[in-house]
C-alpha positions in Angstrom: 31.6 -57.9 -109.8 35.2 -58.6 -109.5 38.4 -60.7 -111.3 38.9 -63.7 -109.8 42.1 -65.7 -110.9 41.3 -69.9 -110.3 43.7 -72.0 -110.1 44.2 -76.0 -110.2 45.6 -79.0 -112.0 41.9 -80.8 -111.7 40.7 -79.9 -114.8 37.0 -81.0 -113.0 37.3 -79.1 -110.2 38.6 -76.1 -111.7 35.8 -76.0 -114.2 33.3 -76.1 -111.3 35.0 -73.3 -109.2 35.0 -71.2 -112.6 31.3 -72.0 -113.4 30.7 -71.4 -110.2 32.0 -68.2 -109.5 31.1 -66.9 -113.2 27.5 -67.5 -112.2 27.5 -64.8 -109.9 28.7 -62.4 -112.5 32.5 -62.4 -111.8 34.9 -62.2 -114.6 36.8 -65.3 -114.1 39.9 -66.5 -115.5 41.3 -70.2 -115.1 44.8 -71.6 -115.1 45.9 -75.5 -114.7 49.5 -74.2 -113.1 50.1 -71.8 -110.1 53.3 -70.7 -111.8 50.8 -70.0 -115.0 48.7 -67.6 -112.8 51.6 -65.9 -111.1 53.1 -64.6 -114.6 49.9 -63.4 -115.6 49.2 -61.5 -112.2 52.8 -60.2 -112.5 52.5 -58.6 -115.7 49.1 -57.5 -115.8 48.1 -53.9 -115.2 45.8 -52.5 -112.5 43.1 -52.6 -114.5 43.4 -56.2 -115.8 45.3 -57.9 -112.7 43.0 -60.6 -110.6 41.1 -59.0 -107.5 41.6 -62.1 -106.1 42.8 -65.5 -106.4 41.4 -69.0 -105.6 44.2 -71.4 -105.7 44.6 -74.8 -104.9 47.4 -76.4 -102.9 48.3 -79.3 -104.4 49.7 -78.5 -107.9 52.6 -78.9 -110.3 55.2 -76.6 -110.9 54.5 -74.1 -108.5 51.9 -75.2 -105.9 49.5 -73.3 -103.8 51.8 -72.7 -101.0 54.6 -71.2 -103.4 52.1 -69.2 -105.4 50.8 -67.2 -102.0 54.4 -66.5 -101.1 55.2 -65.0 -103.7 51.9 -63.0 -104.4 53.0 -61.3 -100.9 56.3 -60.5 -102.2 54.1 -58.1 -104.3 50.6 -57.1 -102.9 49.3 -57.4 -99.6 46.5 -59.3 -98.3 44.1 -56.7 -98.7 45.3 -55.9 -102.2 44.9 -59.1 -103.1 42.9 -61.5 -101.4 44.2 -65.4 -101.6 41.6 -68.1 -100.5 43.7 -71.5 -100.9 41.7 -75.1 -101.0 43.6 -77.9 -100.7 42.4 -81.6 -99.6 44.7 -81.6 -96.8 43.0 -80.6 -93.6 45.0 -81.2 -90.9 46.1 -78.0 -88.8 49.9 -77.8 -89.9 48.5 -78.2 -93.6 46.0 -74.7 -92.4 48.4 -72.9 -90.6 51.4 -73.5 -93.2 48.9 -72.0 -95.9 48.2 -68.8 -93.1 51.5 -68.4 -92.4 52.3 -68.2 -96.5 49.7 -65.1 -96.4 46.6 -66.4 -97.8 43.0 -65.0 -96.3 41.4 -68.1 -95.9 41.3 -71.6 -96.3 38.8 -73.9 -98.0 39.4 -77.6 -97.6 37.8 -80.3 -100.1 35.1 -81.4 -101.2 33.4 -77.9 -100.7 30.3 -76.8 -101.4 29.3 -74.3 -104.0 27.5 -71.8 -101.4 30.8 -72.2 -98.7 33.2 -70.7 -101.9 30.6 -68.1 -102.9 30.6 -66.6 -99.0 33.8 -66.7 -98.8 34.6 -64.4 -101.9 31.7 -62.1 -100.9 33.3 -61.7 -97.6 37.1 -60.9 -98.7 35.8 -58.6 -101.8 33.8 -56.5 -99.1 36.9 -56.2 -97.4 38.6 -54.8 -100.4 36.2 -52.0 -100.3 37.3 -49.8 -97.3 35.3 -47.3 -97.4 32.3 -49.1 -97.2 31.9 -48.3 -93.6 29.9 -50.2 -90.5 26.3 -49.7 -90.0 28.0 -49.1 -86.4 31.4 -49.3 -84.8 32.5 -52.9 -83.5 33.7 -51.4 -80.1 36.4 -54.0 -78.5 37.5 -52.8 -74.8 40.4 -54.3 -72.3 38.7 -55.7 -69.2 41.7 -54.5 -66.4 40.3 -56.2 -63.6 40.9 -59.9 -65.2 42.5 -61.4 -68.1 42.0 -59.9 -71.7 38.6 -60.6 -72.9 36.5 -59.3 -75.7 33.6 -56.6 -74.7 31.0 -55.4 -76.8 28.7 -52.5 -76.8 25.5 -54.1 -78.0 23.8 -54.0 -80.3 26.4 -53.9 -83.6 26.7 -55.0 -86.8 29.4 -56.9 -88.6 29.2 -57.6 -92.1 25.7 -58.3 -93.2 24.6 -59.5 -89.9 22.9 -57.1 -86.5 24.1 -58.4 -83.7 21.4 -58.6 -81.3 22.6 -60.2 -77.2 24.7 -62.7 -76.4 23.9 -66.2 -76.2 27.5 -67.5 -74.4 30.9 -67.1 -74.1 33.9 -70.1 -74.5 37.2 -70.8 -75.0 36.7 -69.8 -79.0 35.2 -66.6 -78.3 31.5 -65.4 -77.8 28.1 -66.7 -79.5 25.7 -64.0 -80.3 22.1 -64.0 -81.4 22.0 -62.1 -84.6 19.8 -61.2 -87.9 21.0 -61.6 -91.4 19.5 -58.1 -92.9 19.1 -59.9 -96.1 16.9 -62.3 -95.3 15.6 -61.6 -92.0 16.8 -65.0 -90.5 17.8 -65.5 -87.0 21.0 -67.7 -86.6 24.1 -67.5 -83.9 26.7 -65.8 -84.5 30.1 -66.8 -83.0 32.6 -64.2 -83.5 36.1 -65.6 -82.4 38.4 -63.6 -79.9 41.3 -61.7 -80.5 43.7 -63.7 -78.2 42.6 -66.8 -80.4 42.8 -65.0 -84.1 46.3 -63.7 -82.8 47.1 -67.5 -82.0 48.0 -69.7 -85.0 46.3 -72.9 -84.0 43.6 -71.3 -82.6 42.6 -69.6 -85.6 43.5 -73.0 -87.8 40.4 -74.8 -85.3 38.1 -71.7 -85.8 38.6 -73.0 -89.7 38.0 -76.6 -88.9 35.1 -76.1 -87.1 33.5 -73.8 -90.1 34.9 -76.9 -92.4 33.5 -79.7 -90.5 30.2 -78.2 -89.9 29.9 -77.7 -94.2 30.4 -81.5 -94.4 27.6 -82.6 -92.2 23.7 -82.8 -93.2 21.8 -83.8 -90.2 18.7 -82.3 -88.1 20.7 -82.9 -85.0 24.2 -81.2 -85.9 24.0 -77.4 -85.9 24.2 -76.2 -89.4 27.1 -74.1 -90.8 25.0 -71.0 -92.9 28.2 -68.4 -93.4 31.5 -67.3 -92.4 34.0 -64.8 -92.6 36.0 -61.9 -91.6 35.2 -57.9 -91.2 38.0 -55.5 -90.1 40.1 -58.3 -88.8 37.4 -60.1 -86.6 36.4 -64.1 -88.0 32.6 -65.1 -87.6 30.8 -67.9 -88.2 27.1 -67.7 -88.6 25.1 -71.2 -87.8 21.5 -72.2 -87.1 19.8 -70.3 -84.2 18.5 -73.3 -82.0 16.5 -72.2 -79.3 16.5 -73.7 -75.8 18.6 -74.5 -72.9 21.5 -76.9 -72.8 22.0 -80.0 -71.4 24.4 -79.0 -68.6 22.4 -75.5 -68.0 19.1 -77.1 -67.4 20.6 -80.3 -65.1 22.2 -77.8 -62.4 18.3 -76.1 -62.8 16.4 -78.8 -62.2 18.8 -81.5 -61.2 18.8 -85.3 -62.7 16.6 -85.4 -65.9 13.5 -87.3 -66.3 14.6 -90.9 -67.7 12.4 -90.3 -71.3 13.9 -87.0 -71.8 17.4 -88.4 -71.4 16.6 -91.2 -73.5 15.6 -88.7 -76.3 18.8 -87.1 -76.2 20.3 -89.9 -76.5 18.5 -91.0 -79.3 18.9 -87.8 -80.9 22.8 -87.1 -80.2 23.6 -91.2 -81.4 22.1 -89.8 -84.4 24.3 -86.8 -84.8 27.5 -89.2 -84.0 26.0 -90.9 -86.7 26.5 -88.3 -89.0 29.8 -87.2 -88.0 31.1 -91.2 -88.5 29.8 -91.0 -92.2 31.9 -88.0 -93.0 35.2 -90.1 -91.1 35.1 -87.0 -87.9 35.0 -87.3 -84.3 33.8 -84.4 -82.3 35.9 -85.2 -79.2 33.9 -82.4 -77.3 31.2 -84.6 -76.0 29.4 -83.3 -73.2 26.3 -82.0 -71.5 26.9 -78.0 -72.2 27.3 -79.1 -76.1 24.3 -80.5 -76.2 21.3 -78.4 -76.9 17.9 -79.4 -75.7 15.8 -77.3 -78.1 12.6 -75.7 -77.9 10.7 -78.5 -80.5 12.0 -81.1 -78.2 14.8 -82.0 -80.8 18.4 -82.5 -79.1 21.2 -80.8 -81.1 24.8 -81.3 -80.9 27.1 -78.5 -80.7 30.8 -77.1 -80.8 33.1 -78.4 -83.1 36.0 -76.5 -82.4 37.6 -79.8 -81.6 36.5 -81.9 -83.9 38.9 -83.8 -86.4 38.8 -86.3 -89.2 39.7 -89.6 -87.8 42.2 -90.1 -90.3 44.0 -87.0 -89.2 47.0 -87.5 -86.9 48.3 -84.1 -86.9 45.8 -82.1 -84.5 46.5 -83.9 -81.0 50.3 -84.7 -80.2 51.0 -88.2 -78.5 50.1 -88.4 -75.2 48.1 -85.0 -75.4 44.1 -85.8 -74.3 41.8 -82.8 -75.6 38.4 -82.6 -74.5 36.7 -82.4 -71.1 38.4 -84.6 -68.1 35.4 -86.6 -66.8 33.9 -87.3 -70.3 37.4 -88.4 -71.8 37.5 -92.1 -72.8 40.3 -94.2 -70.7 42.4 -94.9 -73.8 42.3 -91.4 -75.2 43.4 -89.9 -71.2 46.5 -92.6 -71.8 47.3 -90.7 -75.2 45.2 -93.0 -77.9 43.8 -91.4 -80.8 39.8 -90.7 -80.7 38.0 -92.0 -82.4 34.2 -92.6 -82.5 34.4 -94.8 -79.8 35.8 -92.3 -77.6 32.9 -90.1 -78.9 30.5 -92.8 -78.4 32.3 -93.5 -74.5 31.5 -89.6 -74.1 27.9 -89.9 -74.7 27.6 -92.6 -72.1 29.2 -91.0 -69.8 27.0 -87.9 -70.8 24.0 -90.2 -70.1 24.6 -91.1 -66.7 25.1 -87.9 -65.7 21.9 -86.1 -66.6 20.1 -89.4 -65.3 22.0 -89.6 -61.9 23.0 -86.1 -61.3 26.8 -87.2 -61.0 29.4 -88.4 -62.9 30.7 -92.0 -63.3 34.2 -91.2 -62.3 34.4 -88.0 -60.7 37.7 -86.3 -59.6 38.8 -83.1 -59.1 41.7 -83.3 -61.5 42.8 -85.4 -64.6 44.5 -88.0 -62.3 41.9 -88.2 -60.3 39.0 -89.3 -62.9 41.9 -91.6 -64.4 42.4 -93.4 -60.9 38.7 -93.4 -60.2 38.2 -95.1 -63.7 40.1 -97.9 -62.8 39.4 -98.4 -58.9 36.0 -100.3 -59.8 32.3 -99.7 -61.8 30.9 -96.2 -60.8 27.6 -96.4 -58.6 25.1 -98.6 -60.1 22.3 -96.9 -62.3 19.6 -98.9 -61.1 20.9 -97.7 -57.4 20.7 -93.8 -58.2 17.9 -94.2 -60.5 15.6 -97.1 -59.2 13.0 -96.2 -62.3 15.2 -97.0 -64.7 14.6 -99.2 -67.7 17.4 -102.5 -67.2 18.0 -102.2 -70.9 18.8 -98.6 -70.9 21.1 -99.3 -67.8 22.8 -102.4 -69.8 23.1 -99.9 -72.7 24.6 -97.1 -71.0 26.9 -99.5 -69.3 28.5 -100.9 -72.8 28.8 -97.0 -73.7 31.2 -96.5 -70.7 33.0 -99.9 -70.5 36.7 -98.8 -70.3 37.9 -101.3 -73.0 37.3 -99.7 -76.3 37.8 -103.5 -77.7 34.4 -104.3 -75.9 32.7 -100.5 -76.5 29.9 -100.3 -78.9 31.2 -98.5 -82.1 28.0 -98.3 -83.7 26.2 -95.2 -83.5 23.5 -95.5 -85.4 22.4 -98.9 -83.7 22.8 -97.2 -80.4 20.1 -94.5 -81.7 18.1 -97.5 -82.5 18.0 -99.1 -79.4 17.3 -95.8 -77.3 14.5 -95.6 -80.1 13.5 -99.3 -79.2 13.7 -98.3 -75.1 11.4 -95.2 -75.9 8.9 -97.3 -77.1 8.4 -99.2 -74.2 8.2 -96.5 -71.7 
């Protein structure tokens, strides 16, 4: 078991970190001041200084920020671990506690099992001759760009990494084994070019933040993350089956109760995401996974932001995928779960029609086609269609947000209302 220094001005929360981490056995010392912390760390001896610190941001005197800055004036991040938690959740709030030197960032409310992992994680990387199971092996691919490869199988950290489930933009998903326990779960382990890029590696946090906050059946589940010898994971329910995308350029439009389903099921996990205040802003066929139970799960939330948060997309800056994009968010509006909702819709009539609403081959081109006139009727492509499910899918892509449904939950409601009749 290790020291662990705790520090915040809450005298609620810092009594629940402490009891927290004291249950596991940790000698644990608590301080209401950062400033209060940093003169004890300074003039304590090896054998009584903290083996880490758990600090929060927002403090008086000397905050969280100031407190990591000048811990690395004297020990380095593997001396001397910093995990900072802090309210503040945009990416300039992450990146400005990274760039002070801390390890990792915990944003609030937390849950007890997220802080615990955490710890275990940075204290195994304190001890450096604990060695792999087997080399993590990380080659340069000459004949394209820089990409991660991987002699299979490896192991990093407590987890035996198994084949690879699919590649992105974030890095690679693996299928793995937690040798603890003998569960299965995926295993996304983020690429170099992104941990070497500061925003990058602040979303690969947000996405292992978000997915803490939300309890549903149809939102993957968040079970562990961390980092081993420089490379960040993030362990998550294994769901089994094919996506959306994957299993429409198969078999080509979807049967109209199968799509229904998933849009029952993926309303649901929207749902969930509006009762924490986030928007997933990712919406799209390849991020939905039609599982093996017949359950619809919604995946990837590298993009995902609290709608409250301003910071992450710049004016005039759309993220997300072209031809799934609201109209307003294309013109530079904030998403919100409108746009998430207009997503889904568009989603929808995809996987029912086998083409998109407003296809194009570029941004401007799915923006012009938005606004030359209604995309082919439904009921034309799809002459088995339910009306209701066309008049629904309709309202989901009607280009004024004013007129959009905003209700995700009653959307899940009335796909659960059209399922009944089919």
């Amino acid at each position: 078991m290790a020291r662990i220094a705790v520090a915040d001005d809450d005298a609620g929360l810092l009594e629940f970190a402490t009891r927290i981490l004291a249950a596991r056995g940790h000698e644990v010392v608590a301080y209401k001041d950062g400033q209060d912390l940093l003169d004890a760390a300074l003039a304590a001896g090896p054998e009584t200084r903290p083996e880490l610190v758990v600090s929060d941001v927002q403090m008086p005197r000397l905050d969280g920020i100031g407190l990591c800055r000048a811990l690395r004036k004297q020990f380095s991040k593997a001396a001397l671990p910093v995990v900072l938690v802090s309210v503040l959740e945009a990416e300039d709030d992450i990146l400005r506690g990274f760039e002070a030197g801390a390890n990792d960032y915990l944003v609030k409310p937390y849950r007890a099992p997220v802080l615990v992992a955490k710890v275990q994680v940075l204290l195994r990387e304190r001890e450096i001759l604990t060695p792999f199971a087997a080399p993590f092996v990380v080659e340069d691919d000459t004949t394209g760009p820089l990409t991660d490869r991987v002699k299979l199988p490896f192991t990093i950290d407590k987890y035996d990494v198994e084949g690879e489930i699919g590649r992105g933009g974030m890095g690679t998903v693996y299928r793995a084994k937690d040798r603890d326990t003998g569960r299965p779960v995926a295993l996304k382990i983020i690429s170099r070019r992104v941990a070497d890029d500061r925003v990058g590696l602040a979303r690969f946090f947000r996405e292992a933040a978000t997915l803490a906050r939300i309890d549903s059946p149809h939102v993957v589940r968040a079970i562990d993350s961390g980092m081993e010898r420089g490379r960040y994971f993030l362990a998550m329910d294994l769901v089994t089956g094919k996506n959306a995308k994957t299993r429409l350029n198969a078999e080509g439009p979807l049967p109209v109760r199968a799509v229904v389903e998933i849009g029952r099921d993926i309303a649901l996990a929207l749902a969930a995401l509006q009762e924490k205040g986030l928007v997933h802003r990712d919406m799209k066929p390849s991020n939905i996974i039609m599982g093996e139970d017949g359950r619809s799960t919604l995946v990837d939330f590298g993009l995902a932001r609290s709608q409250k948060d301003q910071a992450l997309t710049e004016t005039g800056e759309a993220i997300g995928t072209p031809h799934y994009i609201a109209p307003e968010v294309l013109r530079g509006a904030q998403a919100d779960i409108r746009s998430d909702l207009y997503s889904l819709g568009a989603t929808l009539y995809e996987l029912l029609a086998g083409q998109k609403p407003f296809p194009g081959a570029t941004v401007v081109d799915v923006y012009q086609n938005m606004f030359t006139g209604p995309p082919p009727p439904l009921k034309d492509l799809v002459p088995e269609i339910p009306k209701e499910l066309v008049a629904l899918i309709d309202a989901l892509i009607e280009r004024d947000p004013a007129l959009r449904r905003d209700n995700p939950a009653a959307v899940a409601e009335e796909m659960a209302g059209i399922l009944e009749k089919l």
